[in-house]
C-alpha positions in Angstrom: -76.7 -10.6 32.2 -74.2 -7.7 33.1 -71.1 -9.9 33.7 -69.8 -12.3 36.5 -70.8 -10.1 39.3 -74.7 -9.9 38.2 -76.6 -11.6 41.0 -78.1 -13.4 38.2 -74.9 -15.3 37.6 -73.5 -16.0 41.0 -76.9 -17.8 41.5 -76.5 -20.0 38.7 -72.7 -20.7 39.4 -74.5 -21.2 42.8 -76.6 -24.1 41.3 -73.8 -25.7 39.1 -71.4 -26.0 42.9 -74.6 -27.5 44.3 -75.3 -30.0 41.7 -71.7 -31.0 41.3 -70.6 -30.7 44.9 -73.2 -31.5 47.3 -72.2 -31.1 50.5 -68.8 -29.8 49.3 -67.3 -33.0 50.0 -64.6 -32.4 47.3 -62.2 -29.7 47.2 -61.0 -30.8 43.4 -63.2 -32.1 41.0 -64.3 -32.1 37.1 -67.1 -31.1 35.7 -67.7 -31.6 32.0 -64.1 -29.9 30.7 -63.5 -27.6 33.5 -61.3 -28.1 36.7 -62.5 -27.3 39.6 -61.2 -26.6 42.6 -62.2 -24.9 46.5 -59.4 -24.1 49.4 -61.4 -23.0 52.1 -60.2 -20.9 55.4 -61.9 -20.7 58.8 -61.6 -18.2 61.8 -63.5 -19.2 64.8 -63.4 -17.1 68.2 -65.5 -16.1 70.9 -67.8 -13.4 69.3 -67.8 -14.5 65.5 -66.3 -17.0 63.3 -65.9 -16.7 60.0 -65.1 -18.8 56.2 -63.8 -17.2 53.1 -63.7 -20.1 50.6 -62.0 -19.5 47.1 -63.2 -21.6 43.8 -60.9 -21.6 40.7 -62.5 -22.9 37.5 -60.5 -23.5 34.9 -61.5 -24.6 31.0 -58.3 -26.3 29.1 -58.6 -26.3 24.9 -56.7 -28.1 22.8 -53.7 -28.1 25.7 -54.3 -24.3 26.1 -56.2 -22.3 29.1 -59.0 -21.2 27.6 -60.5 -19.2 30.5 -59.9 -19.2 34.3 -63.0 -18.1 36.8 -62.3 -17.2 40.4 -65.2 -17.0 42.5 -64.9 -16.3 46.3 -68.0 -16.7 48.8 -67.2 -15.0 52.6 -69.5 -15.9 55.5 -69.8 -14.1 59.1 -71.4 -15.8 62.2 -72.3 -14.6 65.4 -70.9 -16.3 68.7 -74.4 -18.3 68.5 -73.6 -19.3 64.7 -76.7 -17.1 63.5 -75.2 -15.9 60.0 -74.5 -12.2 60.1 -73.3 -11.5 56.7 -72.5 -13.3 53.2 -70.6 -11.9 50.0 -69.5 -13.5 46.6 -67.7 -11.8 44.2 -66.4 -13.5 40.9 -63.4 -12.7 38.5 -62.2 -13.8 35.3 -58.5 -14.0 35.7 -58.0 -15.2 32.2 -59.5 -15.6 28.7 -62.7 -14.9 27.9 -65.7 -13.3 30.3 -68.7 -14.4 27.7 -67.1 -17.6 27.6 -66.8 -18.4 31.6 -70.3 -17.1 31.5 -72.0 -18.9 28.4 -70.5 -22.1 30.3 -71.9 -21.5 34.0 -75.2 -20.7 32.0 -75.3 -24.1 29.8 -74.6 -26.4 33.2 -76.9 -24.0 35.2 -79.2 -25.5 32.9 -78.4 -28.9 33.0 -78.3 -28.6 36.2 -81.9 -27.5 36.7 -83.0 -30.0 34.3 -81.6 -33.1 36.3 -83.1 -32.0 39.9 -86.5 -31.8 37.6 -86.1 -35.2 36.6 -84.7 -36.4 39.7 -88.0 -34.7 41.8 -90.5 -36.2 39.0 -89.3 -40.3 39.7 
């Protein structure tokens, strides 16, 4: 894995909102030792609406930020809500890259394992 633009990460930070979030109900919550958090803004007109949502993760250690992820998702839609176009793009803002990533890797995996588990009951 390149970093936290490689498609290969996005679609396991992908997985870890899923499993955590589902139906992004919450726009704050915890997961394991990270804070997480969404703000979301809308645009919705005649031809095209779209949402640009911003996710911060942060990882506190021992009192101290550790590492702080910003990942943000934008989504286009036609006037008959037909998706026209979808970008993510992630950042560390502070601390660590390898460490933001090592961490969306373990719960990616987690993750995977508890929808397995889930589908064989």
């Amino acid at each position: 894995m390149k970093g936290v633009n490689d498609r290969k990460f996005l679609n396991q930070w992908r997985l870890v909102l899923d499993s955590t979030n589902p139906g992004l109900d919450k726009d704050r919550w915890r997961v394991g030792d990270v804070q997480w958090s969404r703000a979301r803004h809308n645009y919705t007109g005649p031809s095209h609406a779209f949402s640009i949502e911003v996710h911060t993760l942060e990882r506190q250690q021992a009192g101290q930020l550790d590492w702080r992820l910003l990942v943000v998702t934008e989504t286009w839609w036609d006037s008959k809500k037909e998706p026209l176009r979808t970008t993510r793009w992630a950042r560390v803002d502070e601390g660590s890259a390898r460490t933001a990533i090592n961490w969306i890797e373990e719960q990616s995996v987690r993750s995977s394992a508890a929808s397995k588990s889930m589908g064989e009951s």
